[in-house]
N, C-alpha and C positions, 0 to 999 in steps of 0.2 A: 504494500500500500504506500503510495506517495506521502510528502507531507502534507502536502496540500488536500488529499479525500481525506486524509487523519483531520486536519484541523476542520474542513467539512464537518464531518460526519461529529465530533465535539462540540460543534458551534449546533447542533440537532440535541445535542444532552443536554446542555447549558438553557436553551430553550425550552426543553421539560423541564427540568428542574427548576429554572428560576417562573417556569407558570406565563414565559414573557415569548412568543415566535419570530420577535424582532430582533429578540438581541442577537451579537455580534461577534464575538471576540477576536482576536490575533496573538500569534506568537506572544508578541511582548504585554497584550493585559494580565492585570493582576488583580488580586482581590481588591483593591483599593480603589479602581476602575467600574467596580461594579456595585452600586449601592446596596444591592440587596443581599450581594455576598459574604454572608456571617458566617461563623463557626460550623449552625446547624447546614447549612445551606451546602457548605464545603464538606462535610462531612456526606452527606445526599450526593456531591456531585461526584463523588471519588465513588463510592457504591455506585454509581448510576456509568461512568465510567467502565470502570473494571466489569460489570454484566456486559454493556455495549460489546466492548470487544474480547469479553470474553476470556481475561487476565484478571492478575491480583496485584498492587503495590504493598511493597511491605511498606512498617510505619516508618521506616528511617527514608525510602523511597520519597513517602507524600512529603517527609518535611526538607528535603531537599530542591521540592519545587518552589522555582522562583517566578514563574509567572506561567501563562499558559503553554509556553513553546519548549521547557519542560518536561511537561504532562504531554505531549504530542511527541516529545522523543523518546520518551519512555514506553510509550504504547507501542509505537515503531519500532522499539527493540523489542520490548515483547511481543510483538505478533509476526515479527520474522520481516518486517518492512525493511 
């Protein structure tokens, strides 16, 4: 999978989870970029994540993510991207 279908296909989780069809994200957003992105919120999107594609982060994995491009290279190494 490219980065580009990964961050797709992310930017389709982010929109269930935050309840929002519009929103948006890129590489470089972070939680701080997304108002409604809290703790509970973040913790939904890493579950809603890891089902999507089908992988697990471990906890030292999530807290090593600094923004969303990250979490899209992570995914892409675990699903063989």
């Amino acid at each position: 999978m490219t980065p580009e279908a990964i961050l797709l296909e992310v930017n389709k989780v982010f929109a269930e989870v935050f309840g929002n069809p519009s929103i948006t994200v890129g590489p470089t957003t972070t939680a701080k970029d997304v108002p409604e992105w809290d703790s509970l919120n973040h913790t939904a999107l890493i579950a809603a994540v890891e089902k999507h594609f089908q992988i697990k982060f471990s906890l030292r994995e999530v807290m090593r993510f600094q923004n969303v491009g990250d979490m899209c290279a992570l995914v892409r190494a675990k699903t063989g991207g």
